[in-house]
C-alpha positions in Angstrom: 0.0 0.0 0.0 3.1 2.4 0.8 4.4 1.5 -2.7 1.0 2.2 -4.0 0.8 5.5 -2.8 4.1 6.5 -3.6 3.5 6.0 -6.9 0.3 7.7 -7.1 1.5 10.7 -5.4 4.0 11.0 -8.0 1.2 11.2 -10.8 -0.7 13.1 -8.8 2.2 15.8 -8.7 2.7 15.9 -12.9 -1.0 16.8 -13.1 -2.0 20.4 -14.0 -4.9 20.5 -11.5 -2.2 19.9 -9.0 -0.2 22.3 -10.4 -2.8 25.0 -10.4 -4.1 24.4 -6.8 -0.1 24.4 -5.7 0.2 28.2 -7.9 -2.8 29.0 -5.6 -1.2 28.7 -2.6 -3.6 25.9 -1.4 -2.0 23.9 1.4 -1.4 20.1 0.7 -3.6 18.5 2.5 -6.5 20.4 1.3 -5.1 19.4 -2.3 -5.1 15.7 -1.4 -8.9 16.3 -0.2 -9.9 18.0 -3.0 -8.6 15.1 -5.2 -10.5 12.7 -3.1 -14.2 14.5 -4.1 -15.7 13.1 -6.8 -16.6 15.2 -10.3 -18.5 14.8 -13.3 -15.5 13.8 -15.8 -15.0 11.2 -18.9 -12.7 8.5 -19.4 -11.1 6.6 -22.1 -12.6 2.7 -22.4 -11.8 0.9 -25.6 -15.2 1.3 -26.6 -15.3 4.6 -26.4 -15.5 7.6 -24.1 -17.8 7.3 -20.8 -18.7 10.1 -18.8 -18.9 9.3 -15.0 -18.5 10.6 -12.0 -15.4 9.8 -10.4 -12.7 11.4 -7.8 -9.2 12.9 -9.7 -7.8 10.1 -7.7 -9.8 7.5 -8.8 -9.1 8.5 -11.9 -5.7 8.7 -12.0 -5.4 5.3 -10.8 -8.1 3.7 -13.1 -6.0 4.8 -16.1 -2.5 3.6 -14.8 -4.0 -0.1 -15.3 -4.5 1.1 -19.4 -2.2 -0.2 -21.8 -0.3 1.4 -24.2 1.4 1.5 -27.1 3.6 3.4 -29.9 3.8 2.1 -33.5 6.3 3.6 -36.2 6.7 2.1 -39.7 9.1 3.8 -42.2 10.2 2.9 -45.7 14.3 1.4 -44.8 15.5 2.7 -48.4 14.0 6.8 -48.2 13.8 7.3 -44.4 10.6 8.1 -45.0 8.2 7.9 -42.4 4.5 6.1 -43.3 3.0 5.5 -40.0 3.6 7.3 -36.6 0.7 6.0 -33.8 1.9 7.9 -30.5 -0.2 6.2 -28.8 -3.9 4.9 -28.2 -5.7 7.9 -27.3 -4.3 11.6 -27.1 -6.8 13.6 -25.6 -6.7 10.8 -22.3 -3.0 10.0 -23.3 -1.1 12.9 -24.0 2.1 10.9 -24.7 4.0 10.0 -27.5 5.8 6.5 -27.4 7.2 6.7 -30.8 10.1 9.4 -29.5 9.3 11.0 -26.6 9.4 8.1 -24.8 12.1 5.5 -23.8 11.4 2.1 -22.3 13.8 -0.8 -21.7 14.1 -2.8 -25.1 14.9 -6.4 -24.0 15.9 -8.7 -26.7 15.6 -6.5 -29.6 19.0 -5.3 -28.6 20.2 -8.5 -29.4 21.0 -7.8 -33.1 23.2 -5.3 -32.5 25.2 -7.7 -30.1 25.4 -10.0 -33.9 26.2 -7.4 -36.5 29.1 -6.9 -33.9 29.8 -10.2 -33.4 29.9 -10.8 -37.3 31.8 -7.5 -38.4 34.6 -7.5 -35.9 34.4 -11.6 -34.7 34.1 -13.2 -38.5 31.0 -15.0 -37.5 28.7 -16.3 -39.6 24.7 -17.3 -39.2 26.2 -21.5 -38.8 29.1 -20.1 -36.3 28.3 -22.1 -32.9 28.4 -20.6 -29.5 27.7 -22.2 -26.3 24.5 -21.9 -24.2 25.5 -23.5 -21.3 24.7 -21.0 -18.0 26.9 -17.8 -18.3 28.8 -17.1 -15.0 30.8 -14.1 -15.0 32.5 -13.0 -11.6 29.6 -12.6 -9.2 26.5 -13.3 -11.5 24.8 -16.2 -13.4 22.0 -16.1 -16.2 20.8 -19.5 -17.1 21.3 -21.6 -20.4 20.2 -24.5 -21.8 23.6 -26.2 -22.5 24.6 -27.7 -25.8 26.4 -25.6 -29.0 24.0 -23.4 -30.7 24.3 -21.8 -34.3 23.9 -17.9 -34.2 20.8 -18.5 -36.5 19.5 -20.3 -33.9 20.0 -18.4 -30.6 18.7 -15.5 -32.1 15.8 -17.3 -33.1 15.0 -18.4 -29.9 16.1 -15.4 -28.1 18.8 -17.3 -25.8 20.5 -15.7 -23.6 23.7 -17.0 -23.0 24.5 -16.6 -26.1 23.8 -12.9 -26.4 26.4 -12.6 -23.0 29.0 -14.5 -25.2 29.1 -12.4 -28.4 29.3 -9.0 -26.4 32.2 -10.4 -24.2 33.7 -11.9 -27.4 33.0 -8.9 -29.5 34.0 -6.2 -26.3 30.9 -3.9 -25.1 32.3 -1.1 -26.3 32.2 -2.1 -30.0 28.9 -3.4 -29.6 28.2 0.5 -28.5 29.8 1.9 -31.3 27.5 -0.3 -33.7 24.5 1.0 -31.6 25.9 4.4 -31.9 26.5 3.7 -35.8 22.9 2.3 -36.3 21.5 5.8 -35.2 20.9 5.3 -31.2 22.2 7.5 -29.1 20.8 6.6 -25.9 23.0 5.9 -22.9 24.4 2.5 -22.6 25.8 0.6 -20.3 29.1 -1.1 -20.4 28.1 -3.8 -18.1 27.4 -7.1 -19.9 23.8 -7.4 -19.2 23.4 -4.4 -22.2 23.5 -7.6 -24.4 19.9 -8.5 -23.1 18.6 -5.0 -23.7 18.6 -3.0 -20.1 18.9 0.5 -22.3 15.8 2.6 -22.6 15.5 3.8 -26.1 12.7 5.0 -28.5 10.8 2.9 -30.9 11.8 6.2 -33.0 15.7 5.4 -32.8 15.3 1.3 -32.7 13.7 1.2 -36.0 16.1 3.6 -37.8 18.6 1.3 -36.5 16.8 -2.2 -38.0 16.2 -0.2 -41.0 20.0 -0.2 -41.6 19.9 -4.0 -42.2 17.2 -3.7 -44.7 19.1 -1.0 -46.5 21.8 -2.9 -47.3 24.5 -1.7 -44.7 23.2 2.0 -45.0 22.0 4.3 -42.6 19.1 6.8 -43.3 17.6 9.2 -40.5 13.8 8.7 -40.6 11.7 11.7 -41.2 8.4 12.3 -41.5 8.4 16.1 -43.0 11.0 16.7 -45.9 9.4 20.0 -47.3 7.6 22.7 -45.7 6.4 25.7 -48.4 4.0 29.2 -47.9 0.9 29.8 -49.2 3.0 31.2 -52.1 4.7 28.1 -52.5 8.0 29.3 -51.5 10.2 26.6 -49.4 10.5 27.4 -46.4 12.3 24.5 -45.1 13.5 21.3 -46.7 15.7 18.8 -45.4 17.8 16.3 -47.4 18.5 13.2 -46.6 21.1 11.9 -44.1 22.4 8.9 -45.0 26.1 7.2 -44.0 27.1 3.4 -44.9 27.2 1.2 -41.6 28.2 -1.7 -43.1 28.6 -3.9 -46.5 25.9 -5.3 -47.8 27.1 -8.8 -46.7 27.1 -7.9 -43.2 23.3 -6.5 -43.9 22.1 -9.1 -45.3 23.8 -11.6 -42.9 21.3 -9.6 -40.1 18.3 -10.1 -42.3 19.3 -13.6 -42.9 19.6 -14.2 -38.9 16.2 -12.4 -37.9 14.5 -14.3 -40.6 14.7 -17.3 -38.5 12.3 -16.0 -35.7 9.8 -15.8 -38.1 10.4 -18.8 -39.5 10.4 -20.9 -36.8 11.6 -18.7 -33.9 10.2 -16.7 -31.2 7.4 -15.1 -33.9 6.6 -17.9 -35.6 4.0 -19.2 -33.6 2.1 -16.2 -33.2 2.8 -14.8 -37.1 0.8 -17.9 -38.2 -2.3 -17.9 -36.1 -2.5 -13.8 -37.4 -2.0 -15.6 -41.0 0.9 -14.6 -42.1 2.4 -17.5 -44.3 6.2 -18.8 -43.6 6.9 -18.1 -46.7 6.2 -14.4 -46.3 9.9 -13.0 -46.1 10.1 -11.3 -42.1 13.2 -10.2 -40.4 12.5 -9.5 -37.2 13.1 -9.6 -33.6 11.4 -10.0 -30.2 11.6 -8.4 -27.1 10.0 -9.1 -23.1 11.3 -7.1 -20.6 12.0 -7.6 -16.9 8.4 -8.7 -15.2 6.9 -8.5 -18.3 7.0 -5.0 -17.8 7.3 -4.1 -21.7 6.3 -6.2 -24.9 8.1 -5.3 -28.4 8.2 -6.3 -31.7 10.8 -5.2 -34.5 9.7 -6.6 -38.0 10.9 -6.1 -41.4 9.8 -6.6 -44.8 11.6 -5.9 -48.2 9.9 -2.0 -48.7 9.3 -1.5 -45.1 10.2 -1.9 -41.6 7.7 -1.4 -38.5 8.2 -1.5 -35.1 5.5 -2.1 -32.4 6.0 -1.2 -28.6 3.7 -2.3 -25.5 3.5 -1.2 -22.0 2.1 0.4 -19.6 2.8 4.4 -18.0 4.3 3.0 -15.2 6.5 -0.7 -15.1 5.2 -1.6 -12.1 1.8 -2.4 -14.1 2.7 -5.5 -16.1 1.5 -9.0 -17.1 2.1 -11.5 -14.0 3.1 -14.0 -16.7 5.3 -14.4 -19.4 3.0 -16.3 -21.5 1.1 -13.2 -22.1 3.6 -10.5 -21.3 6.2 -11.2 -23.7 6.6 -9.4 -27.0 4.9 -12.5 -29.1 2.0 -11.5 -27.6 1.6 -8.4 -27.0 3.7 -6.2 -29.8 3.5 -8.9 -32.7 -0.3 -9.0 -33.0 -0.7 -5.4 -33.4 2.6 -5.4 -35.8 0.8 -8.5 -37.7 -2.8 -6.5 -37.9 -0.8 -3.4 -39.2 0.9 -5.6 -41.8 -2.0 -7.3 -43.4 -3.7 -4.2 -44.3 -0.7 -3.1 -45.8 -0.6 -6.1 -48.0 -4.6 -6.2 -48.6 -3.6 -2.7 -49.8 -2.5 -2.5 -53.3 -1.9 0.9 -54.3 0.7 0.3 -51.5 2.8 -2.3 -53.4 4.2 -4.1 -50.8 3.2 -7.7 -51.1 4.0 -11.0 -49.3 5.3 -12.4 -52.2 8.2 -9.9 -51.8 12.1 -10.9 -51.1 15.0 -9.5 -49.5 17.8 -8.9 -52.1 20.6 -11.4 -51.5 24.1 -10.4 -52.2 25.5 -12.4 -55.4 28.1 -13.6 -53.6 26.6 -14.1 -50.4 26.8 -18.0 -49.0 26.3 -17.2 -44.9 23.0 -20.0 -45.2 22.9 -22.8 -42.9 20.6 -25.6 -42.6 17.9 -24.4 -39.7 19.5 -26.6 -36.8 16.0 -26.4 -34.5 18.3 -27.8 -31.5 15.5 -26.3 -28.8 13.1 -28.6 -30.3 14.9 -31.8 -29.5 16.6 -30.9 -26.2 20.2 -31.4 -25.5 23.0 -31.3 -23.1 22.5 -31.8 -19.8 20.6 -28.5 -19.1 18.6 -29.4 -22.2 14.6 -28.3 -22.8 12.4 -27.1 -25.2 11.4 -23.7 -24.0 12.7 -21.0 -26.2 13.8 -17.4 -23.6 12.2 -14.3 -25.0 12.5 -12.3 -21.8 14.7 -9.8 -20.3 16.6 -12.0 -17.3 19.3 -10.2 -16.1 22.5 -11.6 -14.6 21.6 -12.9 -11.0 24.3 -12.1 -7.9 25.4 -15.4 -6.4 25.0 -15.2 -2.9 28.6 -16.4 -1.2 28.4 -20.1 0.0 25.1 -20.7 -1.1 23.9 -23.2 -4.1 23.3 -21.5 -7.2 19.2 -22.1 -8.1 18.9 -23.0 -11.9 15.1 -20.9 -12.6 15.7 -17.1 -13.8 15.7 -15.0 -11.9 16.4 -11.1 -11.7 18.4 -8.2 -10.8 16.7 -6.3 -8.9 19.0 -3.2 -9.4 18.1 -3.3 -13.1 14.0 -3.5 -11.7 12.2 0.1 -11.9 9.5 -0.9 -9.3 8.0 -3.9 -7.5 4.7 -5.7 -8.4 1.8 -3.2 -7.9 -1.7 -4.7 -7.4 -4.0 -1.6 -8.0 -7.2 -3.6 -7.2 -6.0 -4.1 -3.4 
C-alpha cells in the first residue's frame, strides 16, 4: 500500500490541476482532499469515451491499469516515415511513445550484439556458440547447454548466447555499432546491455533495424522533408542523411539471422495464427522485458520496416506471466494487424510475395539446426527465452538455483496490485 501511494502521489504531482491548486497557494492536505471529491468527468474505455463521476484520484489510478502502445513504420530505403501512432488515445494520453518516450528494449537489442559479433568476430549465421549457464564473476543467467548456431540463438532469443558475443565482441564495440545504427541513448558497459537494459525510442530502434534492410546503409527517418508558404515558396527542406554502416554482406547476414524468428523462432507461432504465411519474407526480432513489464516487436519486410512497442505508463503495471507478457504476444499481434492491411492494400505495393535482395556472392546460409526442439546437453529443454533476465548475484556459500531469476538493481518498481 506504501508502494502504491508512492506512486500515485507522484502522478498526482505531474498533473496540471495539482499544479494550479499548488500556484494558488492551497496547502497540501487540502489538495489531497480536494482530489478525493468526486466530479462529473470522462474517461477513455476501448469502446469509447464514458462520462462518470469519479474522484481525480480515482481516476488517475483507473487509467495507470490502461495499456499502451507506440507504433512507427518507415520505408528502410528513403527514411521516410508512413505511420507514426503515439499512442492509443491523445486527448486521455497525451504521450507519445514513438520518440518522446524510452522504455527498456529487451531482446531487440540483441542484433546489434550480432552485427558486432559478425563484423569485428568473422561469425557467420552457422558459427556455434555455447549456451551453457553464463557465470561471469559474481553473477549467473541461465542456459540450456549444448552448442548453438547464431541462427539459432537468435531465433529463440537465448541468452547465453547474447552474453557471449558481447564479451567476445567487447561492449564497447557493440556500443559503437549502436551508436552507428542511429541510437544515441545511454548504454551501459556492463554485460547485461547484451539482453537489452537500455531505454530507447521505438523512434531510434527502428532507424537502427532499418539499416539492415538498406543494405548496410543508414538513413535518418523523417516524416516532413518540405515545408512551403501559401506562395509556394520553401520554407524549409531537409535532405536526406544517410552514411554506410556496413557492406551489404554484413546486412544481409542480419536479415538472414532475424528471418529465422519468423520462421520458426520466437514469432513464428504467433505470425501464423495472425495468418501470415512462412513463406512471407520477415526479419525481425522479439523483445519481453523484466516482469513483463514491456512487450516489443521489431519486424521487417523488403519495402518497409515497422516497429511495435507495448507497456504500460508505469513498469510496475505488467502481465504477472510471461505467456502473455512477452513481446509475441503483446507487440506482434498489433505489428501483424498493421501488416496485413498493408498487404490487402495494393496501391501500397508491398506484397507478401516480396524478397530480400541477396548479395550475389553471399553464401552465410545454414541448414535451420532447430536444437531447442529436441533438447540437449545436460541442461537441455524445449522452451525457447524471450525475456529480459538479467544476470543474477550469487549469494557467497550458497547453491546456485537454476530458474531465472532477476536483478533487482536493473528492476524500476516492485509488483503493484492496483485492485487491493
Amino acid at each position: 500500500k506504501t508502494q502504491i501511494n508512492s506512486l500515485m502521489m507522484s502522478s498526482v504531482r505531474r498533473t496540471g490541476r495539482y499544479k494550479q491548486l499548488k500556484a494558488e497557494g492551497m496547502p497540501e492536505d487540502s489538495i489531497m482532499m480536494d482530489f478525493q471529491k468526486p466530479v462529473k468527468m470522462s474517461r477513455f474505455t476501448w469502446q469509447g469515451e464514458e462520462e462518470v463521476e469519479m474522484s481525480p484520484w480515482d481516476s488517475i489510478r483507473y487509467h495507470k491499469q490502461i495499456a499502451q502502445a507506440g507504433l512507427m513504420s518507415m520505408e528502410p530505403a528513403t527514411g521516410d516515415i508512413k505511420a507514426w501512432v503515439g499512442g492509443i488515445d491523445w486527448q486521455h494520453f497525451q504521450y507519445d511513445h514513438v520518440k518522446q518516450g524510452k522504455r527498456q528494449v529487451g531482446s531487440t537489442f540483441k542484433p546489434f550484439v550480432y552485427a558486432t559479433a559478425i563484423m569485428h568476430l568473422g561469425m557467420t549465421p552457422c558459427s556455434a556458440v555455447s549456451n551453457a549457464s553464463f557465470n561471469k564473476g559474481s553473477y549467473h543467467v541461465p542456459g540450456r547447454g549444448g552448442m548453438l548456431t547464431l541462427r539459432d540463438a537468435l531465433a529463440q532469443s537465448q541468452n547465453p548466447v547474447a552474453l557471449r558475443l558481447a564479451e567476445m565482441s567487447g561492449t564497447s564495440n557493440v556500443i559503437q555499432t549502436a551508436r552507428d545504427l542511429g541510437v544515441t541513448t545511454d548504454i551501459s558497459t556492463s554485460l547485461p546491455m547484451a539482453l537489452g537494459t537500455s531505454d530507447i525510442t521505438i523512434y531510434e530502434m527502428l532507424g537502427a533495424y532499418s539499416t539492415f534492410a538498406n543494405f548496410g546503409n543508414y538513413t535518418k527517418p523523417e516524416m516532413i522533408w518540405r515545408i512551403e508558404d501559401a506562395n509556394g515558396r520553401v520554407i524549409k527542406e531537409v535532405k536526406p542523411v544517410v552514411k554506410e554502416v556496413m557492406n551489404e554482406m554484413y546486412a544481409y547476414t542480419m536479415i538472414d539471422l532475424m528471418k529465422g524468428v519468423a520462421e520458426f523462432g520466437t514469432a513464428s507461432g504467433e505470425l501464423r495464427r495472425r495468418g501470415i504465411p512462412v513463406t512471407t519474407e520477415i526479419a525481425g526480432k522479439t523483445g519481453t522485458t523484466q516482469n513483463n513489464s514491456d512487450g516489443w516487436f521489431m519486424g521487417i519486410v523488403p519495402k518497409l520496416a515497422t516497429g511495435v512497442w507495448v507497456g504500460w505508463e508505469d513498469r510496475a503495471t505488467h502481465f504477472w506471466s510471461t505467456g502473455e507478457g512477452q513481446g509475441a504476444k503483446m507487440g506482434l499481434p498489433i505489428w501483424a494487424i498493421f501488416m496485413k492491411k498493408v498487404f490487402a492494400n495494393k496501391e501500397l505495393n508491398i506484397l507478401m510475395e516480396d524478397k530480400f535482395i541477396k548479395p550475389a556472392n553471399w553464401t552465410g546460409s545454414c541448414s535451420d539446426l532447430n536444437n531447442l526442439r529436441n533438447g540437449y546437453g545436460d541442461e537441455g529443454g524445449l522452451q525457447s527465452i524471450d525475456e529480459l533476465k538479467n544476470p543474477t548475484q550469487i549469494v557467497p556459500e550458497k547453491p546456485v538455483k537454476k530458474e531465472d531469476r532477476t536483478n533487482e538493481a536493473l528492476n524500476s518498481g516492485e509488483d503493484i496490485d492496483f485492485n487491493k
